[in-house]
ZARO-713159 format. One record per residue (C-alpha): x, y, z; residue number from 1; chain. Coordinates in steps of 0.05 Angstrom, whole numbers, m for minus. Each point is the difference from the previous one (the first is absolute). Layout:
LOMAR       X       Y       Z   nr  kette
LOMAR       X       Y       Z  NUM      A
...
***
This chain:
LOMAR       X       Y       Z   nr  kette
LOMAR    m166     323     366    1      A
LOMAR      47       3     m56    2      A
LOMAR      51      54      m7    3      A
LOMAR      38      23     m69    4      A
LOMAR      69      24      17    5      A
LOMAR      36      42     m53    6      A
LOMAR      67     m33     m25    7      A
LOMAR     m23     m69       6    8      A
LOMAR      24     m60     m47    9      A
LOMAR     m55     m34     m32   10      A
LOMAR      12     m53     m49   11      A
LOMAR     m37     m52     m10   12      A
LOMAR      25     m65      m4   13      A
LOMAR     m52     m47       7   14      A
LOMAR      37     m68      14   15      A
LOMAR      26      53      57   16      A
LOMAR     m60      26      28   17      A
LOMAR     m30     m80      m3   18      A
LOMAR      67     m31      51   19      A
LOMAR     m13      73      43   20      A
LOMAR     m73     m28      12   21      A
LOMAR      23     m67      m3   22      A
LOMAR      54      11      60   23      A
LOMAR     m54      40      46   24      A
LOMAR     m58     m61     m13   25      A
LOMAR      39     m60       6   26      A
LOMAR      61      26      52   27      A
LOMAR     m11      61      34   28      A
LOMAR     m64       1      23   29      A
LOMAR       1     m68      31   30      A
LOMAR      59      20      39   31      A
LOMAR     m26      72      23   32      A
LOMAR     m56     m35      21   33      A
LOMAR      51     m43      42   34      A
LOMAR      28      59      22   35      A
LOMAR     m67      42      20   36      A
LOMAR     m26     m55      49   37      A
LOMAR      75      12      29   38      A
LOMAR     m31      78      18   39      A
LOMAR      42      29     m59   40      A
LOMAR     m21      50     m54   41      A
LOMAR     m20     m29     m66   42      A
LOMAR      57      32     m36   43      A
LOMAR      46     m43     m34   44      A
LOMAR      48       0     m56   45      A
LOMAR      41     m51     m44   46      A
LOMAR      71     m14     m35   47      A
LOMAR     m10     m28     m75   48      A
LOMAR      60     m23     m43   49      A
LOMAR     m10      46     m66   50      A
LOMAR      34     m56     m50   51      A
LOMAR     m61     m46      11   52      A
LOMAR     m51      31      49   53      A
LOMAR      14     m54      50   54      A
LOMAR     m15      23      80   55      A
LOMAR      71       5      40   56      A
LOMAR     m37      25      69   57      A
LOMAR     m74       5      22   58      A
LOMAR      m1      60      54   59      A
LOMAR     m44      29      53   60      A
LOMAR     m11      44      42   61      A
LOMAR      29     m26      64   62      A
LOMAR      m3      62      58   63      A
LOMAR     m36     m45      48   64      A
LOMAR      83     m23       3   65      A
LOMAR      38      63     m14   66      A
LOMAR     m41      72     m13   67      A
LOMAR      51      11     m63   68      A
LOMAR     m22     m67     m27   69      A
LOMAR     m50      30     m51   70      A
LOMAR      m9     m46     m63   71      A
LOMAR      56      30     m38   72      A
LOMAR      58      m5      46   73      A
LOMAR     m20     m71      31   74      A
LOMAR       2     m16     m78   75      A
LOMAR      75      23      m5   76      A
LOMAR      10     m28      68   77      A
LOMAR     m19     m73     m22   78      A
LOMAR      36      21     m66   79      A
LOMAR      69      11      38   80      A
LOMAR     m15     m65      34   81      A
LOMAR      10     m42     m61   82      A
LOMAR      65     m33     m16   83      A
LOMAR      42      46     m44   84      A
LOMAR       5     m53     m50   85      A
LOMAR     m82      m7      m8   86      A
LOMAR      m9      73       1   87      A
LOMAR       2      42     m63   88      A
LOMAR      26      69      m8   89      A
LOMAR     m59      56      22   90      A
LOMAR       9      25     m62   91      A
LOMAR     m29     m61     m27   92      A
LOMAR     m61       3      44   93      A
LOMAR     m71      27     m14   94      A
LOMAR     m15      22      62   95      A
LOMAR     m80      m5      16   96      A
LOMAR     m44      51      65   97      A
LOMAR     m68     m17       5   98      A
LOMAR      m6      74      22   99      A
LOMAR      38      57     m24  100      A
LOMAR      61       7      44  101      A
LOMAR       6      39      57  102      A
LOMAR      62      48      11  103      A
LOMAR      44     m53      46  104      A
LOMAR     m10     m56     m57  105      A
LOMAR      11      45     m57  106      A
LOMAR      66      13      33  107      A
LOMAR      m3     m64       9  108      A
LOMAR       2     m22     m71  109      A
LOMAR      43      56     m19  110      A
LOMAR      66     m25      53  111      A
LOMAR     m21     m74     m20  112      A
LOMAR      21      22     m70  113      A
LOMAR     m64     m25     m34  114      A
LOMAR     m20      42     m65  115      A
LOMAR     m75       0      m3  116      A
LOMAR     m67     m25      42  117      A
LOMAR     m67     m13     m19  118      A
LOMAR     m56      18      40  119      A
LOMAR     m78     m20       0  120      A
LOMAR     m35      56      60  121      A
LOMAR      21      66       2  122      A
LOMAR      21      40      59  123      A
LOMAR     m75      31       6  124      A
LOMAR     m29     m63      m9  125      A
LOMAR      45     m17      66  126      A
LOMAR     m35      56      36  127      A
LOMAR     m69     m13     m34  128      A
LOMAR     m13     m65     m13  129      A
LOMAR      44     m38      55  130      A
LOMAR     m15      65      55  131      A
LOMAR      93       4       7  132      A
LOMAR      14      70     m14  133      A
LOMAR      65      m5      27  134      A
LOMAR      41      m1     m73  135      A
LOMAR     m28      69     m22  136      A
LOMAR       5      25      71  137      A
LOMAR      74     m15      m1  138      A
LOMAR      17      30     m55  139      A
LOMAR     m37      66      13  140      A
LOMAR      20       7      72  141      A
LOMAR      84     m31     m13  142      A
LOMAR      12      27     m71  143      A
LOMAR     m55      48     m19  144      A
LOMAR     m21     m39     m57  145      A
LOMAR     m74       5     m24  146      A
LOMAR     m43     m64     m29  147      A
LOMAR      38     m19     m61  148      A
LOMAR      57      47      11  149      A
LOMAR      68     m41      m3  150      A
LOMAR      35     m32     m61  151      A
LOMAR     m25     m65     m34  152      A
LOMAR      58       8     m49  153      A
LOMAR      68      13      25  154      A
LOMAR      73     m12       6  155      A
LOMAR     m22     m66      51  156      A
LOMAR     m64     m29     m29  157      A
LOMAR     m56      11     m40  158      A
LOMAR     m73     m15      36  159      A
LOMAR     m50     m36     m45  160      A
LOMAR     m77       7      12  161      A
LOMAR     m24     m70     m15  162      A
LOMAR     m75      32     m12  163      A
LOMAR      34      41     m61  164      A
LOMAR      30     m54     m30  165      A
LOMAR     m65     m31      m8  166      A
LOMAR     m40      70     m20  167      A
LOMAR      54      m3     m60  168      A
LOMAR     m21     m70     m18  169      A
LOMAR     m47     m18     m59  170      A
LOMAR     m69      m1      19  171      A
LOMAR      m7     m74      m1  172      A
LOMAR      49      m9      41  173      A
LOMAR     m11      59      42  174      A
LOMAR     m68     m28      24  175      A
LOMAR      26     m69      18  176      A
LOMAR      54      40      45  177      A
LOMAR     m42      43      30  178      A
LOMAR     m47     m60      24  179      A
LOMAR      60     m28      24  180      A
LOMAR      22      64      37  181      A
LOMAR     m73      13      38  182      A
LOMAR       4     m75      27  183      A
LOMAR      67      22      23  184      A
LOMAR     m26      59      28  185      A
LOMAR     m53     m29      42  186      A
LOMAR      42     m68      28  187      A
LOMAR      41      70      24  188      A
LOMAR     m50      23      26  189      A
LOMAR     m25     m57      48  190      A
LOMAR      79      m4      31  191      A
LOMAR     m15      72       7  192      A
LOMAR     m53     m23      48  193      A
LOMAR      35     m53      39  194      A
LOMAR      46      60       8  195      A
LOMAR     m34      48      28  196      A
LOMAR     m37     m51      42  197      A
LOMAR      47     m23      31  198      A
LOMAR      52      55      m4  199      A
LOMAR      m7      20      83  200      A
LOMAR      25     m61      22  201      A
LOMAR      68      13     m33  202      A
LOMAR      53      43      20  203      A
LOMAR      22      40     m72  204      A
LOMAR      13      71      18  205      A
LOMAR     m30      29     m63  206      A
LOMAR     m60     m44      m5  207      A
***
């Protein structure tokens, strides 16, 4: 399930939108799918240097270790963990959620001082197509907040749909991405399985 949000940024860029895929194919699903068999979700996110696209930090979710773990914040975790010298200003950092972030990592992001993230699933597609409701949950029950209802563009960050980046692309391009996108979609949703399998034999408070 895909969900327009009002306000969003949506330019495409389609050398962009091609090292987005790229980084979930080649990097981030192999190493959610690393993290899955650990008994984590399959929520992950990355750190991209935005001079030259290059990958600073691969990140997953790692709550199997530490419940506040989630993708994002074990990202800027391992990010912190570099040696000041080899690690670049967050200002100069695409920042990469496979999902769209919950509450604690868009804080997260915001106190990190990173100025944008690009996300693939949506928060309903969290609670429909990977059965963890717990995002939209959160922010009704803690801030009051319906689907869709807080600020992709503001003082901290701006939030960046990665499915309408490509809807803005040419059609040529467009249907090469969106091939791209469903194989995405369903390699998520296999880790969604080994998940969910296995997801009583782990200890994660919010499951």
């Amino acid at each position: 399930m895909t969900v327009k949000r009002p306000g969003q940024l949506a330019k495409c860029d389609p050398k962009l939108v091609d090292r987005l895929l790229a980084y979930f194919e080649d990097e981030l699903i192999p190493a959610t799918r690393r993290s899955v068999e650990r008994g984590n979700k399959m929520f992950g996110a990355g750190l991209l240097r935005k001079d030259d696209w290059s990958t600073v930090i691969v990140g997953t979710n790692n709550e199997t270790k530490n419940p506040l773990w989630h993708g994002e914040v074990h990202a800027i975790k391992l990010f912190y963990e570099l040696p000041a010298t080899a690690r670049p200003r967050p200002e100069e950092i695409l920042f990469i959620s496979s999902h769209e972030p919950c509450s604690l990592c868009l804080s997260a992001i915001a106190w990190a001082g990173h100025d944008n993230y690009y996300y693939l699933f949506t928060h309903e597609d969290s609670r429909d197509s990977f059965a963890i409701g717990h995002d939209l949950k959160i922010l009704k029950e803690v801030f009051k907040q319906d689907p869709g209802g807080y600020a992709r563009d503001n003082v901290y960050w701006k939030g960046y749909a990665i499915t309408d980046l490509i809807d803005n692309c040419e059609a040529a391009a467009r249907k090469g991405f969106m091939a791209r996108t469903e194989a995405i979609k369903k390699a998520y949703g296999e880790l969604s399985n080994i998940y969910q399998a296995g997801k009583a034999n782990n200890d994660i408070p919010l499951k």
